[in-house]
N, C-alpha and C positions, 0 to 999 in steps of 0.2 A: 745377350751381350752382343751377339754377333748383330744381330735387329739394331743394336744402336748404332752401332760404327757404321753400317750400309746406308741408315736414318744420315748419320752425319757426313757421310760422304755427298750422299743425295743433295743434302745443303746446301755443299759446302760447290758442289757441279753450281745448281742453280745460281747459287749467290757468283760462281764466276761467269757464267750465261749474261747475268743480268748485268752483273760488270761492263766486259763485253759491250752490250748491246746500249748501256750507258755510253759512255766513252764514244762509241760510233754512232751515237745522237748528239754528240757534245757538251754530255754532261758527264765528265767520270767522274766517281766517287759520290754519284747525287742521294744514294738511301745513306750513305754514309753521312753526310754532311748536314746531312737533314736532324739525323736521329742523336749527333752529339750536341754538348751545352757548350754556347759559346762562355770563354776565360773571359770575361771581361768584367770592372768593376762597375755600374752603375750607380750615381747619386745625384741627389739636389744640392747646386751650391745655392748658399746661402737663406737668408730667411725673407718669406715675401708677406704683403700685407698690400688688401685693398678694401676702400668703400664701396656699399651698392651706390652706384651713381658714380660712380669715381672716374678714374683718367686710365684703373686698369695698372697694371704691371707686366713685367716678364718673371718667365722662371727658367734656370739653367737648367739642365739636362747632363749630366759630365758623361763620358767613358772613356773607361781605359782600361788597359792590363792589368793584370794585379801586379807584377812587379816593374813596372811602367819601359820597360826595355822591348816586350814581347813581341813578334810580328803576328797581324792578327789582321786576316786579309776575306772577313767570313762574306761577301760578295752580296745581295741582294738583300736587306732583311726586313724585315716585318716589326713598325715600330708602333706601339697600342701604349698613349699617355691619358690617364682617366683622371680630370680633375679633381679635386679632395672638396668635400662636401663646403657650398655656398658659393663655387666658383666656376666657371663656365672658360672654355678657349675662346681664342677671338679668331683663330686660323690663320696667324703670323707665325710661322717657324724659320730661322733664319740657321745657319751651322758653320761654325769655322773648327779651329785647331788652335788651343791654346797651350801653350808651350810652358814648360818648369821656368824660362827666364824671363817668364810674365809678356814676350811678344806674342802677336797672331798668326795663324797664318789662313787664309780665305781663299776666294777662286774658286769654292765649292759648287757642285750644282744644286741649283734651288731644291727644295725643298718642296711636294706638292703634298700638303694633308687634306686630309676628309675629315668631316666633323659627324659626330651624331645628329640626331634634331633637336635635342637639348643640348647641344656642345658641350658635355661633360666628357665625352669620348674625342680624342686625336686621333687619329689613323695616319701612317704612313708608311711606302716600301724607300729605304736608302739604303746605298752603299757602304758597308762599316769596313772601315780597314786604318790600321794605326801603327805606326813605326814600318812602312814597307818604304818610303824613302825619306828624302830630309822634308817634303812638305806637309807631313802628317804626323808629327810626332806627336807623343805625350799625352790630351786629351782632343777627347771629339768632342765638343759643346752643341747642344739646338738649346737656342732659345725662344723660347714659347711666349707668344700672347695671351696674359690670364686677366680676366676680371671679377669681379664678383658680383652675385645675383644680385637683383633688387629683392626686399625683402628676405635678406640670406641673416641669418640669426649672427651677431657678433661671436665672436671665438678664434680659437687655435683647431682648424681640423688637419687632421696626420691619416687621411684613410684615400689619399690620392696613388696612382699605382704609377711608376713607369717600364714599360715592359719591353726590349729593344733582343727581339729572336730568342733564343731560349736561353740568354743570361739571366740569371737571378735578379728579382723583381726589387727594385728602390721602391721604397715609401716616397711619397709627395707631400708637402705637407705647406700648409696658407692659414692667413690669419684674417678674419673678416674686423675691417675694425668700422667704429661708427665714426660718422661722415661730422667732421669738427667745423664744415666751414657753417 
């Protein structure tokens, strides 16, 4: 017994050491921030659909709080959107703030992605933070450049990922539809 309390004291020294030693590199709190899940709700608005050969679409991105009030200021993050089978990025992401009384709000810094070599993979680091003043409120939106393969099989596919820091993962989901003209 006694072995565990000196184990946890031990710890609990280090974890304030490293503390410490965070903070005086100007990161305090960084194992901490790292290792929680950000509160945020992630989803796709609406429903997209393109031809191989087509002119291409967008697809929204939403996030928000769960109870859309929340301040949520998680600083640098790690955003990984993996197309849903037959559809490719075109590496346009643009990001504003859409507000509940249906106005925008913009001024955002760009947005700079990396693609895979098959462009099925987005890659980006951005700033997420929502309700910390009046020009952020509500939802975070990126809008994404998607199109669809040439010879990508017609259908509904639902196996696209969006993954934005260690919030829980949205589905993606596109429709390939055949080319009418």
């Amino acid at each position: 017994m006694s072995t565990d309390v000196e184990s946890a004291k031990k710890a609990y020294k280090r974890g304030e050491e490293r503390g410490r030693a965070d903070a005086l590199a100007g990161h305090p709190y960084a194992e901490h921030a790292k290792a929680q899940k950000l509160n945020l709700v992630v989803w796709q608005e609406g429903g997209v659909e393109d031809a191989p050969g087509g002119f291409g679409t967008t697809i929204n991105v939403c996030v928000r709080t769960p109870n859309w009030t929340e301040t949520v200021d998680a600083g640098e993050q790690e955003h990984v959107f993996i197309a849903p089978t037959g559809f490719r990025w075109n590496g346009t992401v643009g990001a504003q703030y859409k507000r509940i009384n249906e106005t925008t709000g913009g001024d955002l810094p760009r947005v700079r992605p990396g693609l895979s070599k098959d462009k099925r993979t987005l890659t980006c680091t951005y700033h997420v933070h929502l309700n910390t003043d009046d020009a952020d409120k509500d939802v975070l939106v990126y809008t994404c450049g998607l199109e669809a393969v040439d010879g990508a099989e017609a259908g509904r596919h639902t196996d696209g990922i969006a993954q934005i820091g260690s919030a829980p993962k949205a589905k993606l989901k596109a429709e390939v539809i055949t080319d009418e003209d």
